[in-house]
Short mmCIF file of the C-alpha atoms (twelve columns), coordinates in Angstrom:
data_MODEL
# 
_entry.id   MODEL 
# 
loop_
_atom_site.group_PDB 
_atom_site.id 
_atom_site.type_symbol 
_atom_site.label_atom_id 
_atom_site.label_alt_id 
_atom_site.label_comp_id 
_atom_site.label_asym_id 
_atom_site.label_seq_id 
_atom_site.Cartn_x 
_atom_site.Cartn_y 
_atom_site.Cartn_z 
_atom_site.pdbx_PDB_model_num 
ATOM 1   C CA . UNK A 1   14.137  -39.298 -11.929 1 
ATOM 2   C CA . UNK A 2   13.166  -36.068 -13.423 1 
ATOM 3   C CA . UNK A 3   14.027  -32.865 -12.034 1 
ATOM 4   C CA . UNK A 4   10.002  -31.736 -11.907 1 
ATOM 5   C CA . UNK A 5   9.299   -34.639 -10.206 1 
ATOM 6   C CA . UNK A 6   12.011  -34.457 -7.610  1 
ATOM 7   C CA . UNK A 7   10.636  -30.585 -6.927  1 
ATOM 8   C CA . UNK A 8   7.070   -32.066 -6.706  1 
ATOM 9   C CA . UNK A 9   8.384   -34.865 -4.102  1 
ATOM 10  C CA . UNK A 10  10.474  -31.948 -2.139  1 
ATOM 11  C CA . UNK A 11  7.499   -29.608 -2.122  1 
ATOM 12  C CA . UNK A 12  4.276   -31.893 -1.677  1 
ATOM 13  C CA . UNK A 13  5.019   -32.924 2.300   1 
ATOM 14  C CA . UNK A 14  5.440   -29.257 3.470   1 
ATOM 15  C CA . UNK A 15  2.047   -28.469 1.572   1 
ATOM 16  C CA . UNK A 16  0.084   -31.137 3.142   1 
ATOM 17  C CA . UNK A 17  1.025   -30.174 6.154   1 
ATOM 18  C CA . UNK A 18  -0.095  -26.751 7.008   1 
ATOM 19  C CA . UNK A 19  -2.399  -24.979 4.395   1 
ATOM 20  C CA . UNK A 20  -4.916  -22.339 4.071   1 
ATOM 21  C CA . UNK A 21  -7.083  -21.081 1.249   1 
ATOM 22  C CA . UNK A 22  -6.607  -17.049 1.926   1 
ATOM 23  C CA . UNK A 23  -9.172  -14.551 0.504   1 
ATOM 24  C CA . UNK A 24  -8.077  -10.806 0.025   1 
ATOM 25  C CA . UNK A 25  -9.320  -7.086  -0.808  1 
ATOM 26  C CA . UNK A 26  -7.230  -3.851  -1.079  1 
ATOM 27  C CA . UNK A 27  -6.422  -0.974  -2.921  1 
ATOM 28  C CA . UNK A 28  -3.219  0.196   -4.637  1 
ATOM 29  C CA . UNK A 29  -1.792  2.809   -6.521  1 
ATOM 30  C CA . UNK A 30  -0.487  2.349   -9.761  1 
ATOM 31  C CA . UNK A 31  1.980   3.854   -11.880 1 
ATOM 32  C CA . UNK A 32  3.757   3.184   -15.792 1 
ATOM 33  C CA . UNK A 33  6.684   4.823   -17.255 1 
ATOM 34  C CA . UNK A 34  8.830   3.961   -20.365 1 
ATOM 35  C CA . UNK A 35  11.295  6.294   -22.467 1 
ATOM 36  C CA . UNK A 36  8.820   8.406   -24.283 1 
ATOM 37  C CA . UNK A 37  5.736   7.446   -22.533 1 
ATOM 38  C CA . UNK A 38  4.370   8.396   -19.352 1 
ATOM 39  C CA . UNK A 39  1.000   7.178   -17.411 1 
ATOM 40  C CA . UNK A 40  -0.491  8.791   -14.409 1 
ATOM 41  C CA . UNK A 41  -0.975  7.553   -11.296 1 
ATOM 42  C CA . UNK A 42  -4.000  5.880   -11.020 1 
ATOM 43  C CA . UNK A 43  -5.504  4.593   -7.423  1 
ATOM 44  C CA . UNK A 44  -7.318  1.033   -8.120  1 
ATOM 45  C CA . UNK A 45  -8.518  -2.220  -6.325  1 
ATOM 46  C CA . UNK A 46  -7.732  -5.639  -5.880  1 
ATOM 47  C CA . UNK A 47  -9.472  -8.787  -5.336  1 
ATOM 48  C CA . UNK A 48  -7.229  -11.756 -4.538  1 
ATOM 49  C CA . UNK A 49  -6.900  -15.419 -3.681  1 
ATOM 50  C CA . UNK A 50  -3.971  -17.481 -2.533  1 
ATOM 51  C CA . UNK A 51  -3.042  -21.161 -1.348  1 
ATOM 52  C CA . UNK A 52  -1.001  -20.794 1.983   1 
ATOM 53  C CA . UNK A 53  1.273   -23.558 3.130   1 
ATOM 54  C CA . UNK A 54  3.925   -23.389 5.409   1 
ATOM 55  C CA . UNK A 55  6.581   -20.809 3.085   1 
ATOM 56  C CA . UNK A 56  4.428   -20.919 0.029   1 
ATOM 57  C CA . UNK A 57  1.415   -18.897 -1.384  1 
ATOM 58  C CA . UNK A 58  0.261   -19.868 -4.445  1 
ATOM 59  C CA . UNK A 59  -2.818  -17.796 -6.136  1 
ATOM 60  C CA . UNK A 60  -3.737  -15.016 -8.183  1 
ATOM 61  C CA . UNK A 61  -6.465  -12.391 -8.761  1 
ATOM 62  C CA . UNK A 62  -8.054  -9.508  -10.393 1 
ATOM 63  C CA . UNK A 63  -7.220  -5.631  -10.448 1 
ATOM 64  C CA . UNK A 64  -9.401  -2.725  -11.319 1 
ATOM 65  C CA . UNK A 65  -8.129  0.519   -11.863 1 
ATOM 66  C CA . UNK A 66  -10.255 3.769   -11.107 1 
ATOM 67  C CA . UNK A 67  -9.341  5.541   -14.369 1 
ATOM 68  C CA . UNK A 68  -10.473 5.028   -17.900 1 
ATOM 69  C CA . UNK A 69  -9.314  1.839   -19.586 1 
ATOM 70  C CA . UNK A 70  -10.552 -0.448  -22.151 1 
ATOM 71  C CA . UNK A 71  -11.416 -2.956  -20.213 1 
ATOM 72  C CA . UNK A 72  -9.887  -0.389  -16.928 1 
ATOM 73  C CA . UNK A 73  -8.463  -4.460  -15.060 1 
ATOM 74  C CA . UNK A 74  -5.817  -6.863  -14.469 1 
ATOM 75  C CA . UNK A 75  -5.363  -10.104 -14.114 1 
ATOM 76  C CA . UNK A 76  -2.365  -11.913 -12.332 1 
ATOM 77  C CA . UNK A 77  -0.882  -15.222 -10.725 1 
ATOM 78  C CA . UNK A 78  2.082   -15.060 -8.549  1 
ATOM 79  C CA . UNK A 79  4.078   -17.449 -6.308  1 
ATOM 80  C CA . UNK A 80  5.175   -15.665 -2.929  1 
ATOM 81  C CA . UNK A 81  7.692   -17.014 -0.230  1 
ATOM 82  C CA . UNK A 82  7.189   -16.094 3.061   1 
ATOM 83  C CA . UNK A 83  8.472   -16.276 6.240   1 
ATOM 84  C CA . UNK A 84  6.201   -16.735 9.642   1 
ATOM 85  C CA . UNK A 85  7.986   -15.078 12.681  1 
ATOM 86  C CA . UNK A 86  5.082   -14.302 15.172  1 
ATOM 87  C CA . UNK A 87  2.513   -12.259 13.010  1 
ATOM 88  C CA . UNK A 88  4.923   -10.819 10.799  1 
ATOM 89  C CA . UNK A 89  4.542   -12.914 7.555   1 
ATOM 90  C CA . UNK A 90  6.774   -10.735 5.125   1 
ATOM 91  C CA . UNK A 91  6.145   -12.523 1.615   1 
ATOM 92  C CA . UNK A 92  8.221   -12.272 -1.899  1 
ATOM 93  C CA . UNK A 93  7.964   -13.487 -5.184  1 
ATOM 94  C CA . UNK A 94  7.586   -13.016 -8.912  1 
ATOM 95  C CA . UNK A 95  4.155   -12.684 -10.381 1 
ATOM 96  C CA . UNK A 96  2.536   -12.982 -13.961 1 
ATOM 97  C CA . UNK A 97  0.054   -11.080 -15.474 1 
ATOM 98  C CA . UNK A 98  -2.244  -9.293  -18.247 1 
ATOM 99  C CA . UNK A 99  -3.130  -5.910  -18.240 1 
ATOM 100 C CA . UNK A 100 -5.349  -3.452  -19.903 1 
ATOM 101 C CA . UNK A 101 -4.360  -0.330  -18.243 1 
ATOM 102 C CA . UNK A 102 -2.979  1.406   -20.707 1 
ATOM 103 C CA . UNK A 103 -4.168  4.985   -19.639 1 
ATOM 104 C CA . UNK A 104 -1.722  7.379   -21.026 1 
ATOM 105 C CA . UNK A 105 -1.575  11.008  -20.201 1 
ATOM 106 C CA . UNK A 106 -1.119  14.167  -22.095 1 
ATOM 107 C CA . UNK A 107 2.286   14.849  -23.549 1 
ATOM 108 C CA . UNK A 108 4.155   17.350  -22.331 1 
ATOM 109 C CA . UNK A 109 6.964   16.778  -24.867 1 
ATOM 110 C CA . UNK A 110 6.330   18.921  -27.796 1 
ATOM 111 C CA . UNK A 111 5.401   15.790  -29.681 1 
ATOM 112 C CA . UNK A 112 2.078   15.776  -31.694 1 
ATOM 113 C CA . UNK A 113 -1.348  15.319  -29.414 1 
ATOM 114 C CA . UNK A 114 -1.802  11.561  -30.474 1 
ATOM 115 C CA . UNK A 115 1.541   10.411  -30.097 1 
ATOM 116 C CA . UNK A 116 0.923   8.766   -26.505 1 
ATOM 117 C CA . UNK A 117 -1.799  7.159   -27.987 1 
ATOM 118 C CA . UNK A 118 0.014   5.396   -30.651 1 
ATOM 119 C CA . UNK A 119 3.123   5.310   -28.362 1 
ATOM 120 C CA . UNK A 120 0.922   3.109   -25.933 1 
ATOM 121 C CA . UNK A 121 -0.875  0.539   -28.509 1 
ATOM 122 C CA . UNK A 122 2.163   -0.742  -29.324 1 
ATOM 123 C CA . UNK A 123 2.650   -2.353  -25.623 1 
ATOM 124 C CA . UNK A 124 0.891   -5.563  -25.354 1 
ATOM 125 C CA . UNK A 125 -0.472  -7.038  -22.223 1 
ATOM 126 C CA . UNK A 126 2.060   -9.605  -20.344 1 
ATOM 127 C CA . UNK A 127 3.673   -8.522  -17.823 1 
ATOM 128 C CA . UNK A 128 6.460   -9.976  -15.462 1 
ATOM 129 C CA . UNK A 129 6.813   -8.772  -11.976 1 
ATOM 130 C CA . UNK A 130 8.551   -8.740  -8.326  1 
ATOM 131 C CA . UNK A 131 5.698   -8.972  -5.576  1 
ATOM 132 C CA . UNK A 132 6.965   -8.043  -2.108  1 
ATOM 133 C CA . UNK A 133 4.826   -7.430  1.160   1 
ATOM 134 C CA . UNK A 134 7.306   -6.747  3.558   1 
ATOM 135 C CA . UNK A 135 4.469   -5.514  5.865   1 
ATOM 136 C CA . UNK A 136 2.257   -8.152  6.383   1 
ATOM 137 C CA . UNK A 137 0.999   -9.306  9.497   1 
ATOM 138 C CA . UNK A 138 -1.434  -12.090 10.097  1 
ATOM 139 C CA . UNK A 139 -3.971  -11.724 13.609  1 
ATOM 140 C CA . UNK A 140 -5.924  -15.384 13.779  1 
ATOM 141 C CA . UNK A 141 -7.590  -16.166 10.527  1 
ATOM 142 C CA . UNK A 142 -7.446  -12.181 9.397   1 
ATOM 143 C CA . UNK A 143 -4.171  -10.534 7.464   1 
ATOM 144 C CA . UNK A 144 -2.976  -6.897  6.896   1 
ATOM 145 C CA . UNK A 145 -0.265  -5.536  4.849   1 
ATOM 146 C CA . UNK A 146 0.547   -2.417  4.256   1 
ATOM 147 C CA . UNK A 147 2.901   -0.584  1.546   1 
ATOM 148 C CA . UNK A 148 3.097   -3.679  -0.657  1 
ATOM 149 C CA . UNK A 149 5.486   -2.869  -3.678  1 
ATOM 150 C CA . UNK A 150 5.171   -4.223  -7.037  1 
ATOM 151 C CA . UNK A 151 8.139   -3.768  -9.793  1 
ATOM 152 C CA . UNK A 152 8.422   -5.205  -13.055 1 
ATOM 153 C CA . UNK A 153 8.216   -4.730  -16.870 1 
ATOM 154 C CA . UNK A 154 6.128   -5.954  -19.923 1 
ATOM 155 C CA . UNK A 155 6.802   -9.409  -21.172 1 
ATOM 156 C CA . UNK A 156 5.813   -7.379  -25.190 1 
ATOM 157 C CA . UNK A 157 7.499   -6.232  -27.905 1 
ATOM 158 C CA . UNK A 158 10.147  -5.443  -25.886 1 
ATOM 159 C CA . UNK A 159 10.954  -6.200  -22.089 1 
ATOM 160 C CA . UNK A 160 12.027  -3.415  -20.099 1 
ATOM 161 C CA . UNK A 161 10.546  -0.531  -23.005 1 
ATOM 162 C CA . UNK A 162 8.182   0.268   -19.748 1 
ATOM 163 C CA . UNK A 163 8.519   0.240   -16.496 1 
ATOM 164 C CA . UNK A 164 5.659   -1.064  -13.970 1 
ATOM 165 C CA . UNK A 165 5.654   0.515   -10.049 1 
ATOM 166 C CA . UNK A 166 2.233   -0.297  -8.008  1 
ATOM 167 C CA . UNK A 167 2.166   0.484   -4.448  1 
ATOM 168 C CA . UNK A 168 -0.349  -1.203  -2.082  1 
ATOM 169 C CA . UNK A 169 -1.964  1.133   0.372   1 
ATOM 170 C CA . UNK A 170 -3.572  -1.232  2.341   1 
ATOM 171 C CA . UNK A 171 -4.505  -5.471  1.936   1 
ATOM 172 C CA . UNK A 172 -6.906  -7.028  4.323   1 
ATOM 173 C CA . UNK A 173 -7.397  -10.829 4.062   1 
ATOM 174 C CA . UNK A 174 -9.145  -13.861 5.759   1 
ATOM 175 C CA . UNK A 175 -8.346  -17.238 5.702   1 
ATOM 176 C CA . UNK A 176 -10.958 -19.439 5.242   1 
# 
């Protein structure tokens, strides 16, 4: 048998069993840095979906960022385990994305004025990242989490050139 298909067998019974299709708002803050490159803090939104079985959630969604951008968004799908231990549901996984927030600040290097500029077009748009909500509670159909952290790196030219920090502020949800 192949090893996908034994996964598929292991993990099919425990999603049939309890699942939930979760809707979610919230806003974050996010934050780049690399060796010569900086970008500022920028506060933002998210909009988010996910699939909810018993340890699972499976789902993705869309970012907008408050600052200028060409298009200012992201989009992402992640995979999340999660544990249910009253109504704390802490969840962690990796998650996979595109982004277009390349907002770069002024340099405050001594380097000529359009050198963050060009510094930042050479970055390309995958990302790869750790997803963790260790402070997420779920009330009924309703969910909260607070000071969601988000770590990771882009996927081009070069992993780990820039480094990727988002905190969440605040994530309200509703199963549906």
């Amino acid at each position: 048998m192949r090893p996908w298909m034994m996964l598929a067998a292991a993990l099919l019974p425990g999603m049939a069993s309890a699942s939930g299709h979760e809707l979610s708002l919230g806003g974050n803050m996010f934050s780049s840095s690399g060796l010569s490159l900086a970008l500022p803090n920028r506060p933002g939104l998210e909009a988010a979906y996910a699939y909810e079985t018993d340890s699972w959630r499976l789902g993705g969604g869309v970012r907008w960022s408050f600052g200028s951008g060409s298009p200012p968004l992201e989009v992402f799908a992640r995979a999340q385990l999660t544990a249910n231990m009253g109504v704390w549901r802490p969840a962690v996984g990796p998650e996979l994305g595109l982004s277009w927030l390349r907002v770069v600040g002024p340099a405050n290097t001594g380097f000529p004025p359009d050198y963050p500029d060009t510094r930042a077009a050479l970055f390309g748009p995958a990302y790869v990242a750790i997803h963790a909500a260790p402070l997420r509670f779920a009330f009924g159909r309703f969910t909260a989490s607070t000071l969601e952290l988000h770590w990771g790196t882009l996927l081009t030219p070069q992993p780990g050139s820039l480094l990727r920090l988002q905190l969440g502020l605040l994530q309200v949800g509703v199963t549906l």
